[in-house]
Every structure is written in structure tokens, then in C-alpha cells.
C-alpha atoms as one frame of an Amber mdcrd trajectory, in Angstrom:
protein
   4.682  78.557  48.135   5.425  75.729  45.771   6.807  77.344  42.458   5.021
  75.325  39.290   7.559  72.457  37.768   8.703  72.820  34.112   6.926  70.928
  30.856   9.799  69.072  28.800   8.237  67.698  25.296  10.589  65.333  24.144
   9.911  64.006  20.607  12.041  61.955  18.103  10.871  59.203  15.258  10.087
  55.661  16.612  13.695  53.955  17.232  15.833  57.206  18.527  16.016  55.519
  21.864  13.295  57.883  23.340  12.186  55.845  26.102  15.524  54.210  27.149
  17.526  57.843  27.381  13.954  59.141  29.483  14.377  56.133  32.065  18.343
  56.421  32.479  16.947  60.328  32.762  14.799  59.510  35.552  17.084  58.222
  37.617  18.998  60.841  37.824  16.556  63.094  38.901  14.172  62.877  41.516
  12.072  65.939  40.952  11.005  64.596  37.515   7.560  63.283  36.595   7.446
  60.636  33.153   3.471  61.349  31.826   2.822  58.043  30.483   0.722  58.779
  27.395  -2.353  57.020  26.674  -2.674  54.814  23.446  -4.991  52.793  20.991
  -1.834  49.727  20.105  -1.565  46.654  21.432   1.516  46.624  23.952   4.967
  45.768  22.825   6.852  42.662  24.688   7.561  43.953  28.404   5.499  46.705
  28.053   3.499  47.290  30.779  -0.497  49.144  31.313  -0.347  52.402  33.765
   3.227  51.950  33.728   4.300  52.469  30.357   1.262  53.253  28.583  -2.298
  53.559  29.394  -3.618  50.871  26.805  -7.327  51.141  25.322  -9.829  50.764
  23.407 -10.609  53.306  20.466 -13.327  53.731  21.476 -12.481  54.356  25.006
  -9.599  56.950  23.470 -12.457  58.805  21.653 -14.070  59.203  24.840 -11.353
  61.354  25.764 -11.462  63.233  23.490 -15.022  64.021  24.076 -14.559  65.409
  27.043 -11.324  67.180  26.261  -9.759  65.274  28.879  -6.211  65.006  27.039
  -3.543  67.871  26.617  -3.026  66.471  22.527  -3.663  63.938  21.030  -2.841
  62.733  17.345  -2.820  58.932  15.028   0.422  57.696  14.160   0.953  54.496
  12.115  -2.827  53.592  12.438  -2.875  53.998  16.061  -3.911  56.993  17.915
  -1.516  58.437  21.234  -2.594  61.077  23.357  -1.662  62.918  26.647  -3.916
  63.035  29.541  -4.128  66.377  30.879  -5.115  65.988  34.574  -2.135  64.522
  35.915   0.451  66.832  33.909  -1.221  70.164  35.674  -1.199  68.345  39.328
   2.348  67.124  39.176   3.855  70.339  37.997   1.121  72.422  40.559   2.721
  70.256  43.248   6.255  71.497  41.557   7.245  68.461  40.053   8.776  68.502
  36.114   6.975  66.799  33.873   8.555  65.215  30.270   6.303  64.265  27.648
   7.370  61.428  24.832   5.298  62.700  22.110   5.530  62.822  18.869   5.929
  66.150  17.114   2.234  66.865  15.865   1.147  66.297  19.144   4.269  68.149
  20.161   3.050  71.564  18.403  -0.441  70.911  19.875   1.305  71.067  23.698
   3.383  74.322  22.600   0.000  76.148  21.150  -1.399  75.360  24.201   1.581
  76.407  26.738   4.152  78.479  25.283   6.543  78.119  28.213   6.645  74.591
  27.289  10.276  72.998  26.178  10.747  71.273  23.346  13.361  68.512  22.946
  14.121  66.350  19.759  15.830  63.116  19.988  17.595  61.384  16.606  20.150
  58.882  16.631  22.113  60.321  14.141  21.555  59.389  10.852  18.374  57.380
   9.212  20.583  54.212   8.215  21.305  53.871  12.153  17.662  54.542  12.335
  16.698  51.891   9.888  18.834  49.237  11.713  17.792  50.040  15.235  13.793
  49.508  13.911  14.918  46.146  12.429  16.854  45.010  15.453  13.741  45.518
  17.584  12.136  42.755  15.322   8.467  44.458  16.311   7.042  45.624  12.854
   6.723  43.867   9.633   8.448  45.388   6.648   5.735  48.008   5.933   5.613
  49.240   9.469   9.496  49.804   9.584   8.865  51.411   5.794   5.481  53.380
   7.431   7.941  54.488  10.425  11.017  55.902   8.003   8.651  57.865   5.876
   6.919  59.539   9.353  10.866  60.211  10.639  11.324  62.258   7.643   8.676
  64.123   7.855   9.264  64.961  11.729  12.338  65.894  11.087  11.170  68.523
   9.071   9.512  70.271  12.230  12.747  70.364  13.991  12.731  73.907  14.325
   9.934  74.442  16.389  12.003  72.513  19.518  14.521  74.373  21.733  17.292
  71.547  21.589  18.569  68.787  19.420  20.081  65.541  21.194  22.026  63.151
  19.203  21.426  59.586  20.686  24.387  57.739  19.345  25.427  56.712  23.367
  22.069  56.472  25.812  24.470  57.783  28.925  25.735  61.061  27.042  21.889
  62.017  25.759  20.339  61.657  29.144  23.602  63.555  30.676  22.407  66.146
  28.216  18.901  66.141  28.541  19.381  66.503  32.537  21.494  69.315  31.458
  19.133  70.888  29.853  16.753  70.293  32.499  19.270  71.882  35.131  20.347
  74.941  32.932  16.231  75.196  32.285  15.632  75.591  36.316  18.673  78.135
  36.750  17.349  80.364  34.398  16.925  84.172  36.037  13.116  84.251  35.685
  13.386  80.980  37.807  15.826  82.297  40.938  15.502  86.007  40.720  13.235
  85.628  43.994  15.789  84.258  45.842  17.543  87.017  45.460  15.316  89.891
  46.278  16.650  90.738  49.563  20.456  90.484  48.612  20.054  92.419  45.025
């Protein structure tokens, strides 16, 4: 019997270099499911639908939430982000680990609802670096970048709800950590004890 894959919330303020240390991440391991998250904003350059994100309509992201078809959901920066729930329970039913990129009210919303969830915060290091990685991406006016600061600060002050802290000053080091913590997360006792039954 297939033993149920892992939940991995990994949250951080827009700019840690969430997405870029999850794809170096998912290269390295092959049992590892990205939920791409659904969301109300208009996609960034490169950004692709179903691959990325699940772009919509409000009104089609309300919907959802009518019929409780997402695992959180939450508005950030006048746009609203939420996980669907259906394909997070299939992948990890068919043993797959899934990671989450959400941020962290939506974040406490997945750890209410499953307690064996892990949580995983991202931060580059310091909020100048912050500041100048949001102003190199050239994708939000002034306001935005100031909107973006203000909502890092206050996610930083939920940092103690998440089981580990990356620092994303090099992308190669934090996603040879987070696939650390993945590993050490799958190697726990509770995980491997059965293995053992007949030897112990």
C-alpha cells in the first residue's frame, strides 16, 4: 500500500526567490508535486496559465469558494490567491509530496486544516536586498513595491508558526536545503518504523 506523500507550505514575501529556489527544487526530486495555486492577477511576463498559475476571473475565484473547492484561500495586494484542494489530496493519496507557495495567511489556514503539514519560510536576508530584488523585476509601480514591503513585514511577524527558516541569498544552497528538509522530513521514525517491524 502506497504510504500518503508529505504537505510542504513554503511561504516568504513577494521577491525572496520563492518560485526560482521551488523549480531548481523540483529538479532534484522526482517524487515532488508543485500545486500551482489559482489566482485573480493578470500574469506576469513568461508566466504561463495551468502551468504557473491557474488565472481567472473574480468572479470565477468566488465560485470556488462557494463550493469550498480550495484548501485556503486569501487577497494579497488587491488580488485574491487560493489553493485548489482536489489535486493536493490525489497527488499525495497516490504518495507524491506536494509544496505549496503560499503566502502565510493562507499558510495558517493549510496548518488549521492539517496539522501534519510543514511549514517553510523563505527571506532573502535582509529587506534592503528585498527592496532591490522587487525593483530589479521592474513589474510594480512604486506603490506596489511600497504595498509589497509593508505585507513582508508583517509576514515576517508570523515566522514562528513555520518549522524552518531558509535564507535565499544563493538559489542553489536554499533548494539544497529545502530538499534537505524534505529528505530528513521522509526519514523521520514515524515514516520508516514499518520497515522495520520484522528486524526490531
Amino acid at each position: 500500500m502506497t504510504r500518503p506523500g508529505k504537505l510542504f507550505v513554503i511561504s516568504g514575501p513577494s521577491g525572496a526567490g520563492k518560485s526560482t529556489v521551488i523549480a531548481r527544487l523540483l529538479k532534484r526530486l522526482n517524487t515532488v508535486y508543485f500545486s500551482i495555486s489559482a489566482t485573480t492577477r493578470e500574469p506576469r511576463r513568461g508566466e504561463r496559465d495551468k502551468i504557473d498559475y491557474l488565472f481567472m476571473s473574480e468572479a470565477e475565484f468566488q465560485n470556488m469558494v462557494k463550493n469550498d473547492q480550495l484548501l485556503e484561500y486569501a487577497e494579497y495586494v488587491g488580488h485574491y490567491y487560493g489553493t485548489p484542494a482536489q489535486p493536493v489530496a490525489e497527488k499525495r493519496k497516490a504518495g507524491y509530496d506536494v509544496i505549496l507557495d503560499i503566502e502565510s495567511a493562507g499558510a495558517r489556514q493549510v496548518m488549521e486544516k492539517i496539522p501534519e503539514a510543514i511549514g517553510i519560510f523563505l527571506f532573502p536576508g535582509s529587506f534592503k536586498v528585498l527592496e532591490e530584488r522587487l525593483r530589479l523585476r521592474s513589474t510594480d509601480s512604486e506603490e506596489k513595491i511600497k504595498q509589497r514591503l509593508i505585507k513582508a513585514r508583517s509576514e515576517c511577524r508570523s515566522i514562528k508558526m513555520y518549522d524552518y527558516i531558509i535564507i535565499n541569498d544563493r538559489v542553489e544552497t536554499a533548494a539544497e536545503e529545502a530538499a534537505a528538509i524534505i529528505t530528513a522530513e521522509k526519514c523521520r521514525t514515524s515514516e520508516r518504523i514499518h520497515l522495520l517491524k520484522e528486524e526490531c
